[in-house]
MIKOL-16616 format. One record per residue: residue number from 1; residue in three letters; x, y, z of N, C-alpha, C in turn. Coordinates in steps of 0.2 Angstrom, whole numbers. Layout:
# residues N
<gumi NUM, "ALA", <X, Y, Z>, <X, Y, Z>, <X, Y, Z>>;
...
END
This chain:
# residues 125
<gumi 1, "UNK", <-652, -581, -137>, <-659, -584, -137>, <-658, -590, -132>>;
<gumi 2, "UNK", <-663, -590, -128>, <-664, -596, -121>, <-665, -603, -125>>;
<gumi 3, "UNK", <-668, -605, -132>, <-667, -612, -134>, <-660, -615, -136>>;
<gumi 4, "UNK", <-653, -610, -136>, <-650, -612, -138>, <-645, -618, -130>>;
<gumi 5, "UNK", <-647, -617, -125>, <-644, -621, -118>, <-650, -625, -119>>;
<gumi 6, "UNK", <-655, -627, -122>, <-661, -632, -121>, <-661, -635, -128>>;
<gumi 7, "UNK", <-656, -642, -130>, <-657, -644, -135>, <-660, -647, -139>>;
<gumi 8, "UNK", <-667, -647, -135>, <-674, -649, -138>, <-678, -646, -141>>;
<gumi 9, "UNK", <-679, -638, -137>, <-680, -633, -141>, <-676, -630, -147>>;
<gumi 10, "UNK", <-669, -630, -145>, <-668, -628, -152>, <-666, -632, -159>>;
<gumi 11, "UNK", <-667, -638, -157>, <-669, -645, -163>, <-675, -644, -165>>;
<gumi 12, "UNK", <-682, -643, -162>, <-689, -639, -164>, <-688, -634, -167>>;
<gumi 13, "UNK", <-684, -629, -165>, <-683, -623, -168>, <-680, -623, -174>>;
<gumi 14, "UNK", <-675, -627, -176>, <-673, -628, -182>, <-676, -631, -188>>;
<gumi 15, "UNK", <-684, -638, -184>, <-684, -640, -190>, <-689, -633, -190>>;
<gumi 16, "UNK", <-694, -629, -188>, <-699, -625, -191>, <-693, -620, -194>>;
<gumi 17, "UNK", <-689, -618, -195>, <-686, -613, -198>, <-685, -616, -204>>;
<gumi 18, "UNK", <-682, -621, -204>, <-681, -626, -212>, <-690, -626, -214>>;
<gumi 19, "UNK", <-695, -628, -211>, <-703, -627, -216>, <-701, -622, -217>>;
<gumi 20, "UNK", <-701, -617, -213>, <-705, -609, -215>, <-698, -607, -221>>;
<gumi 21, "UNK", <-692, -607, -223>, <-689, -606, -226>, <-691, -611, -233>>;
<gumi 22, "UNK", <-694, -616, -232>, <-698, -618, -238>, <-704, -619, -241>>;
<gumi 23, "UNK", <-707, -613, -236>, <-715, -616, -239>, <-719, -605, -237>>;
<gumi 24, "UNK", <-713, -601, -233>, <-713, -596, -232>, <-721, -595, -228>>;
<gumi 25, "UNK", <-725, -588, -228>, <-729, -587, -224>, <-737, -590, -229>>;
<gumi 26, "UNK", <-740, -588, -225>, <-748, -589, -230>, <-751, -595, -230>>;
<gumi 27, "UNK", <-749, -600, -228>, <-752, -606, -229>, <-756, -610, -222>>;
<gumi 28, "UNK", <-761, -613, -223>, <-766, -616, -217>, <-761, -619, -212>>;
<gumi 29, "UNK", <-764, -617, -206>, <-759, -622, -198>, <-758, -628, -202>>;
<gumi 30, "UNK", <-762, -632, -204>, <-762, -637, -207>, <-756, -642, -209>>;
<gumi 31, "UNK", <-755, -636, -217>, <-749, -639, -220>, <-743, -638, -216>>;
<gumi 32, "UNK", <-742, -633, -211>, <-735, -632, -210>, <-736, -640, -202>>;
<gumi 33, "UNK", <-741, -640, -200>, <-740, -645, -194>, <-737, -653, -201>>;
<gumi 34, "UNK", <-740, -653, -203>, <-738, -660, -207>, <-733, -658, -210>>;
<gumi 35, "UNK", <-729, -653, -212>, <-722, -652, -215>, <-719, -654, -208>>;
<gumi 36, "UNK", <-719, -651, -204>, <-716, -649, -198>, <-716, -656, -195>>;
<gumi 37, "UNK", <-721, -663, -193>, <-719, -668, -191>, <-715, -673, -199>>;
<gumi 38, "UNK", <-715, -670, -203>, <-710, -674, -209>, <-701, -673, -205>>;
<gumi 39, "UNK", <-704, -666, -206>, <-695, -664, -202>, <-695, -666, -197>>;
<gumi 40, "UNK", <-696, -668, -191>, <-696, -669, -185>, <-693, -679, -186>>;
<gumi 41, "UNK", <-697, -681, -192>, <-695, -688, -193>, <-689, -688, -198>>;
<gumi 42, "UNK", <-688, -684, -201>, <-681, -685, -203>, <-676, -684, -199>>;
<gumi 43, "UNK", <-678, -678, -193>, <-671, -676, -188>, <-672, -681, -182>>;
<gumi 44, "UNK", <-676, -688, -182>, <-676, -693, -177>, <-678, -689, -170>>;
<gumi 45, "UNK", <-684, -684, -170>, <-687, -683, -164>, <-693, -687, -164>>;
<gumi 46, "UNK", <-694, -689, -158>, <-700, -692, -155>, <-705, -685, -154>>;
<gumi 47, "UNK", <-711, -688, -155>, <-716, -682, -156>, <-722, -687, -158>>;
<gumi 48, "UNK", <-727, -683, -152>, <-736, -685, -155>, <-739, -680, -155>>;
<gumi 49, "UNK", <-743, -682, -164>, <-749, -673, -164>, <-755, -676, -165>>;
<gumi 50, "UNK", <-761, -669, -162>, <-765, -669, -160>, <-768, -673, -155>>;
<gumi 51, "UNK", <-764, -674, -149>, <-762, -675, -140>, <-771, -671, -139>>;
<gumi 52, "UNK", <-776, -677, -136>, <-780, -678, -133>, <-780, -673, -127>>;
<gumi 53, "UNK", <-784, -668, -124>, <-781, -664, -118>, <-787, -663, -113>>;
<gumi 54, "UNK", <-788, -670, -110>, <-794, -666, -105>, <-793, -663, -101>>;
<gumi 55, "UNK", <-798, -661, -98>, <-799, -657, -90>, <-802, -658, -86>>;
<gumi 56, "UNK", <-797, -658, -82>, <-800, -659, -73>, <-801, -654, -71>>;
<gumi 57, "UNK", <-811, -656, -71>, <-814, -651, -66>, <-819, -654, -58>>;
<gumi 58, "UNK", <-817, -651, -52>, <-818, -656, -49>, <-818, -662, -46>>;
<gumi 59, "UNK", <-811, -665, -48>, <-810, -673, -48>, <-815, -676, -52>>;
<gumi 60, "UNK", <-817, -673, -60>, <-819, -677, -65>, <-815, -676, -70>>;
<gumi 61, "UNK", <-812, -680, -75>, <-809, -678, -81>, <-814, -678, -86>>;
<gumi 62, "UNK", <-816, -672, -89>, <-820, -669, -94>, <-818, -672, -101>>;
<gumi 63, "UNK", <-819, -673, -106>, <-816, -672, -112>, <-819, -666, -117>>;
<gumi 64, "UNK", <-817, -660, -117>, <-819, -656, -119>, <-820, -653, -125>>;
<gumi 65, "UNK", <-814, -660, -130>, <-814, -659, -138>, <-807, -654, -137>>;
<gumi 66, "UNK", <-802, -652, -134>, <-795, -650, -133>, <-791, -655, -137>>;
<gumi 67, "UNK", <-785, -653, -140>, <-780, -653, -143>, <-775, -650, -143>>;
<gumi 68, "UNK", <-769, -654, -142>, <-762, -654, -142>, <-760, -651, -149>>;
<gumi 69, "UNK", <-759, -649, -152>, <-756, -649, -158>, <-749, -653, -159>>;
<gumi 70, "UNK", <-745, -653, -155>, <-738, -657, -156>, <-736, -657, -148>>;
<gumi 71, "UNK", <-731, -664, -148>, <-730, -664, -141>, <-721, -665, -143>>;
<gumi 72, "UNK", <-715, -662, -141>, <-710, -666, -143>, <-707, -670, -137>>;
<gumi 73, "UNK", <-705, -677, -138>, <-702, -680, -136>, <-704, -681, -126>>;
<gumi 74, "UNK", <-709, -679, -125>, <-713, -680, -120>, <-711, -674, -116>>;
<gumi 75, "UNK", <-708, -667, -119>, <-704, -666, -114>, <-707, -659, -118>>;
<gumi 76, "UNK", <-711, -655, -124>, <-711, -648, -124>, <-718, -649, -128>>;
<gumi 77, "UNK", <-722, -645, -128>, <-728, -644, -129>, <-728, -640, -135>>;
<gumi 78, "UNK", <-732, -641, -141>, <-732, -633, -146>, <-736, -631, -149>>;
<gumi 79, "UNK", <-739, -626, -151>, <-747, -623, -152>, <-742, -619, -159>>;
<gumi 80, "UNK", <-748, -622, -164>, <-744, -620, -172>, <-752, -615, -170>>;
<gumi 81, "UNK", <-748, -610, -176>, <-753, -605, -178>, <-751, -603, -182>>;
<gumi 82, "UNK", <-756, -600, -187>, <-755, -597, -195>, <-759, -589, -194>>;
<gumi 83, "UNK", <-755, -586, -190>, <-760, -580, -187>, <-756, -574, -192>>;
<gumi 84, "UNK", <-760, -569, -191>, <-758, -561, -194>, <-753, -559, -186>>;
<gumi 85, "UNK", <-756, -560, -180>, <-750, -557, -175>, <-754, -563, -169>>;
<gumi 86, "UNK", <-750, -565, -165>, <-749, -566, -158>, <-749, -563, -155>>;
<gumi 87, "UNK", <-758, -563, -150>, <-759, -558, -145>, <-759, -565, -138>>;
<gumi 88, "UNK", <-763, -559, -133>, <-763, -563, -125>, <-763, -567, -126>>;
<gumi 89, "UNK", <-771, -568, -128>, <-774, -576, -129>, <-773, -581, -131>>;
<gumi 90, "UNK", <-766, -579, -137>, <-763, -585, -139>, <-757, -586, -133>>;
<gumi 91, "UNK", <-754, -584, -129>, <-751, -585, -126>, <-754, -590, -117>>;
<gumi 92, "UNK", <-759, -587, -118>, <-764, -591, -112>, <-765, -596, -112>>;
<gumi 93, "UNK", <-767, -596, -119>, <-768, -605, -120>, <-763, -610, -121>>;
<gumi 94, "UNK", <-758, -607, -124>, <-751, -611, -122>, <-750, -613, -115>>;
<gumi 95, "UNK", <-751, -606, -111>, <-748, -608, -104>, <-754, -611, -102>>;
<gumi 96, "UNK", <-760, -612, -104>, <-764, -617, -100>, <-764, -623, -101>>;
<gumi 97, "UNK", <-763, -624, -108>, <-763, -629, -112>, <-757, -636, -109>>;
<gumi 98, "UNK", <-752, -631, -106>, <-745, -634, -102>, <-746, -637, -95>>;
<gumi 99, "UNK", <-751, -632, -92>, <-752, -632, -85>, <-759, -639, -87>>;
<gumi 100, "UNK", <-763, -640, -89>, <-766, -645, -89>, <-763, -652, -91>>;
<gumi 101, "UNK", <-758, -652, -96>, <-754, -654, -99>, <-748, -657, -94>>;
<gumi 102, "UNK", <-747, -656, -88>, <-744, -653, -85>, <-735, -656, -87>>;
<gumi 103, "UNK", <-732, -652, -90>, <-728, -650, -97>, <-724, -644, -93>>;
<gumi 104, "UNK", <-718, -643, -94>, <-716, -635, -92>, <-711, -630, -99>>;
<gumi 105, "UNK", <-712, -634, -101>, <-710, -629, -109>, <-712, -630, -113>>;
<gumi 106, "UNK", <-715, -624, -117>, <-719, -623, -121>, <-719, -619, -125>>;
<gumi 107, "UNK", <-720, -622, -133>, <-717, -615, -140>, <-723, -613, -144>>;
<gumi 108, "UNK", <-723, -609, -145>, <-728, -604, -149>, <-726, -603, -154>>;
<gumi 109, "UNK", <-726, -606, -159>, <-726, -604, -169>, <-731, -602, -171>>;
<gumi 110, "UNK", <-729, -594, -172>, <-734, -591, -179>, <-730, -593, -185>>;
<gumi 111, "UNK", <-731, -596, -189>, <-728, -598, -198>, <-729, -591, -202>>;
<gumi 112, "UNK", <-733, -587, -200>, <-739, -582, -205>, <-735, -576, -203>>;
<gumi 113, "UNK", <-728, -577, -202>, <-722, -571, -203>, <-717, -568, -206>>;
<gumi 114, "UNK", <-715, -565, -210>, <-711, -565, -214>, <-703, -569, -213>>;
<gumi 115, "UNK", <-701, -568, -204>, <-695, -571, -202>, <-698, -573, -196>>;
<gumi 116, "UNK", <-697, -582, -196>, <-700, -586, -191>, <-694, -583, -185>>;
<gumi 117, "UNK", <-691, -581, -184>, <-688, -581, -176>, <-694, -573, -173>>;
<gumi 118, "UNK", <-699, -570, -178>, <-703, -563, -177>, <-710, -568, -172>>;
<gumi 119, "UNK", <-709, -574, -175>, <-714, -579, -174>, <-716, -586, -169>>;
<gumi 120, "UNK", <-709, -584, -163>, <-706, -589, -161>, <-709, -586, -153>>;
<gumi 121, "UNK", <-714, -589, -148>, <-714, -588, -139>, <-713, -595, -136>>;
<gumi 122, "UNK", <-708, -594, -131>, <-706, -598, -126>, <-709, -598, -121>>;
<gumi 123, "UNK", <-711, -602, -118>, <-712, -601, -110>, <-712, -608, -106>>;
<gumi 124, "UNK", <-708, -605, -99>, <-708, -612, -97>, <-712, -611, -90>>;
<gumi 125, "UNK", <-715, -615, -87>, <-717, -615, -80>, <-714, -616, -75>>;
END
């Protein structure tokens, strides 16, 4: 797997795998993001959630109610999901979310899997 050369991602990667092995699938974005930043304070990562995301449109910055869901250590971007599957459009908004964000790695957690590695998209720009 490509987070293991990037030890940021695969410290992200490991604390969501320690929630989801505790708290398993079914439960709101919600609980697993506030599980998920306990772990991240235990593992000593730097990390801001719910990252303000405006948009530049036109050489105006818009504030159009967007959010970050997690940012780790100013260096990867993460969009939690508690979906039945990950389709396009959740990968879109990741990649947009990065490119406005301007971020170049970025992880997609669906929690709502029976094995979080089924639940896991990387992408870097």
């Amino acid at each position: 797997m490509d987070d293991l050369r990037d030890p940021v991602t695969a410290s992200i990667i490991g604390a969501a795998i320690e929630v989801h092995r505790a708290l398993g699938p079914g439960l709101l974005e919600s609980a697993y993001e506030e599980c998920l930043c306990h772990e991240f304070t235990l593992r000593h990562l730097a990390f801001r959630r719910q990252v303000d995301l405006p948009v530049m449109y036109k050489g105006v910055k818009l504030d159009c109610g967007y959010r970050i869901d997690l940012i780790v250590g100013d260096l990867v971007l993460i969009e939690l999901k508690s979906i039945d599957k990950i389709h396009p459009i959740h990968e879109a908004q990741l990649l947009t979310y990065m490119r406005l964000a301007k971020l170049s790695t970025g992880l997609l957690l669906n929690f709502n899997v029976p094995v979080l590695k089924d639940g896991i998209l990387r992408r870097r720009l």
